[in-house]
N, C-alpha and C positions, 0 to 999 in steps of 0.2 A: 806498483809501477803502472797496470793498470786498473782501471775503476768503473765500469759500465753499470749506472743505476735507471732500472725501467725506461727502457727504451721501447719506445713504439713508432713505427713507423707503415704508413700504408700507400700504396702506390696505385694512380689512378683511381683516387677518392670518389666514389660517386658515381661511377660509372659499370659496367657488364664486365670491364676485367678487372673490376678493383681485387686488390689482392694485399693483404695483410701481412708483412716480411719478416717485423720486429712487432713482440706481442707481449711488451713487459720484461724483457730481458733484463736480465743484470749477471754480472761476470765481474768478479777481482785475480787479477793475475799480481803474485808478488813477485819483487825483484829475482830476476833468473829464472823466474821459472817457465820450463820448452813446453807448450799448450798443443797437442792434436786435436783436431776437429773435425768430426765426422756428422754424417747425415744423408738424408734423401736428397734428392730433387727440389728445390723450391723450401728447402727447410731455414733457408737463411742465411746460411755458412757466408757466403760472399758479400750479402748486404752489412752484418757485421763492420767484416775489414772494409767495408765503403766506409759504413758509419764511421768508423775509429779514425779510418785514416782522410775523412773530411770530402770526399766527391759529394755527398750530399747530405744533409743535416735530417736529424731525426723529428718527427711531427711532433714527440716529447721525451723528458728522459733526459740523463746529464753524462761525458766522457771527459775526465779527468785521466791524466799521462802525468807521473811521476808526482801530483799530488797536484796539478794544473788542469783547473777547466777548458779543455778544450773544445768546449758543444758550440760553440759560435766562430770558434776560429778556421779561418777558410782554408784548405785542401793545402796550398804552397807554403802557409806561415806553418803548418806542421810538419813538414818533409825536414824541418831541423830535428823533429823528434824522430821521424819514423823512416826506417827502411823498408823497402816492400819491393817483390819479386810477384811478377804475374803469372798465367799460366801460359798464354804467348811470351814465347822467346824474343819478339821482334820488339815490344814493348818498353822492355826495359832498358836499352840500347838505342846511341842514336848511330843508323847503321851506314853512313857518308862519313864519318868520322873513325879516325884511328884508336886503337885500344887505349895509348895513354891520353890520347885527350877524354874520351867516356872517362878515365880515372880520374883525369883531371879534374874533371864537371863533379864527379861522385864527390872528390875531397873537398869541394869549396861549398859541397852542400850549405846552404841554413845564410851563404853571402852575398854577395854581390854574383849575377854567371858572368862568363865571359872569360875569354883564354890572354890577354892581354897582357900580363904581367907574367907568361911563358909558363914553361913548365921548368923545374929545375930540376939539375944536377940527383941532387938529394931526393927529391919528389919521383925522377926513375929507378932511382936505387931500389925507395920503398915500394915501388911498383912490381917492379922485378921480381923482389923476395916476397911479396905479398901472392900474385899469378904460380911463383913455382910451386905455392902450397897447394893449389888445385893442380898439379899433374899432366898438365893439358900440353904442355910446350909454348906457351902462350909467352911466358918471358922473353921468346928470343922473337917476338914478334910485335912487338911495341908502338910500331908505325902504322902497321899492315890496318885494312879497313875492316871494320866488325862486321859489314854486312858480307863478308867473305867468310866469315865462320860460321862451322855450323850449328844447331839447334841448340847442341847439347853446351859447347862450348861457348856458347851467350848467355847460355843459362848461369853458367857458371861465372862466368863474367859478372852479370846481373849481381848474382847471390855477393861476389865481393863487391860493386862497387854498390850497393845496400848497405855492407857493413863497414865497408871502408875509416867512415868516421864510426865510429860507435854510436849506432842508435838508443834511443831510450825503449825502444820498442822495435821488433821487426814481426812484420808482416808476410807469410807466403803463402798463397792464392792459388791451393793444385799446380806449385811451380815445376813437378815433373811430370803432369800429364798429359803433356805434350810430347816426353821422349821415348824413344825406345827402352825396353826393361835395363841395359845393359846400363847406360847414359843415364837413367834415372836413377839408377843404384849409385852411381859414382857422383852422381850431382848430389843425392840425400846423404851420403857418406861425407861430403864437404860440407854439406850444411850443419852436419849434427857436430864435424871436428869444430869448425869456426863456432856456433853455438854456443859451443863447451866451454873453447879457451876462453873466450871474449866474454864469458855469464851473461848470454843478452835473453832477455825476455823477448818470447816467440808464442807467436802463435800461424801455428801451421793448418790449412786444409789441405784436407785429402781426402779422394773417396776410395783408398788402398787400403782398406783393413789390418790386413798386416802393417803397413809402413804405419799406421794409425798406434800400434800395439808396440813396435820396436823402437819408436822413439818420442822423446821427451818424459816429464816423469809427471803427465797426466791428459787425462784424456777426456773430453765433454763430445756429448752428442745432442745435435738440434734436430728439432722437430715442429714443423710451423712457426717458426718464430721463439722457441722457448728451448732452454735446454734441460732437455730430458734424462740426462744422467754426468753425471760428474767424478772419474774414477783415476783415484793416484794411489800413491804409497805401493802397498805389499799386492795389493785388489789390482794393479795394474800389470803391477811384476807377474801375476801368476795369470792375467788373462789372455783367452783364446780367441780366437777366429769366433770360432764357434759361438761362446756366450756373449761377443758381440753383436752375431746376428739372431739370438735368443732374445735379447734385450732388447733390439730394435724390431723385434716384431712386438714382443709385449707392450711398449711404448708404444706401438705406432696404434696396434689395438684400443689401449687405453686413450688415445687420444680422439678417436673415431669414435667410441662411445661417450664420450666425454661434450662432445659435439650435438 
């Protein structure tokens, strides 16, 4: 579903902060499969989902979605393939606008925008029964304006009107490090239900070790630009806190001599 072959990108070529982002990378996610993402500071993790999700193009290297070259196609013609949730809550919402119409905007993804041809009948139904699956009370509030909700409950907002249409791919960007532990728990618990039902291919960061370990059924760690370890099946099932941060020192070691 997805297909990242040698990517390299550097930022500020030439100059006293050039800095090296993407260093040959390559990554295949297959269909359904939930991707965590861990790392340092400055290891990459978010240039990635730029790259993928088209804010800016790679200096080389190719990103096919669903078995389509995407390395040239601009940021908006993708957004029919891709869902994505940031880690500002404010982001993902437009917050002068009422909950069904962001629904509305989410469902005509990949169209024409614009509210013109209403909302219908049917189109609040599914709105309804889609919102009571996050918990939030949010169904009986349909008109009400998002920039009156709070953090947690935009976030979650966000995460549905991401998947609303079924994307080829979703995207989340440290989308609960922004909230409170309480709020982040229950926003990761929606993410992982929705996830599940929907079998959507995910890739998630996060710099939560734990939350890195409890979900999805695999797990890569970047380091300058490369990823430095790749762990699913039984290897993930049984791993720790701990030999997480065993392995990201020995990696980070090895790459400091490597240097």
């Amino acid at each position: 579903m997805l297909e990242v072959r040698d990517l390299y990108k550097t930022f500020n070529a030439g100059t006293i902060n050039e800095k090296r982002a993407m260093n040959g990378l390559s990554l295949t996610l297959e269909d359904g499969d939930f991707v965590t993402v861990i790392g340092g500071n400055g290891a990459g993790k978010s240039t990635l989902l730029n790259l993928v999700a088209g804010v800016f193009p790679p200096d080389s290297g190719t990103i096919s979605i669903d078995g389509q070259n995407v390395t040239k196609l601009p940021e908006h013609k993708r957004a029919k393939f891709i869902g994505r949730v940031f880690q500002d809550p404010m982001m993902g919402t437009a917050a002068t606008m009422g909950i069904e119409e962001n629904l509305a905007l989410a469902f005509r993804r990949g169209q024409g925008r614009g509210l013109r041809y209403g909302i219908t009948n049917a189109e609040r139904k599914q709105y309804r029964e889609k919102l009571a699956i996050l918990g939030l009370g949010l169904e009986d509030r349909l008109t009400s304006k998002v920039g009156l909700l709070s953090g947690g409950q935009r976030q979650a907002l966000t995460l549905l009107m991401a998947t609303l249409k079924k994307p080829k791919l979703l995207l989340l960007d440290e989308h609960t490090a922004a909230l409170d532990p309480k709020t982040a728990a229950k926003v990761l618990e929606t993410t992982e239900r929705i996830v599940r039902r929907d079998k959507l291919t995910t890739l998630m960061i996060t710099h939560n070790m734990r939350d890195a370990i409890a979900h999805g059924n695999r797990l890569i760690m970047m380091d300058s630009g490369q990823i430095v370890a790749d762990i699913r099946g039984e290897e993930k099932q049984n791993l720790t806190v701990q030999d997480l941060l065993d392995k990201f020192h020995v990696e980070n070691d090895r790459m400091l001599l490597s240097e």
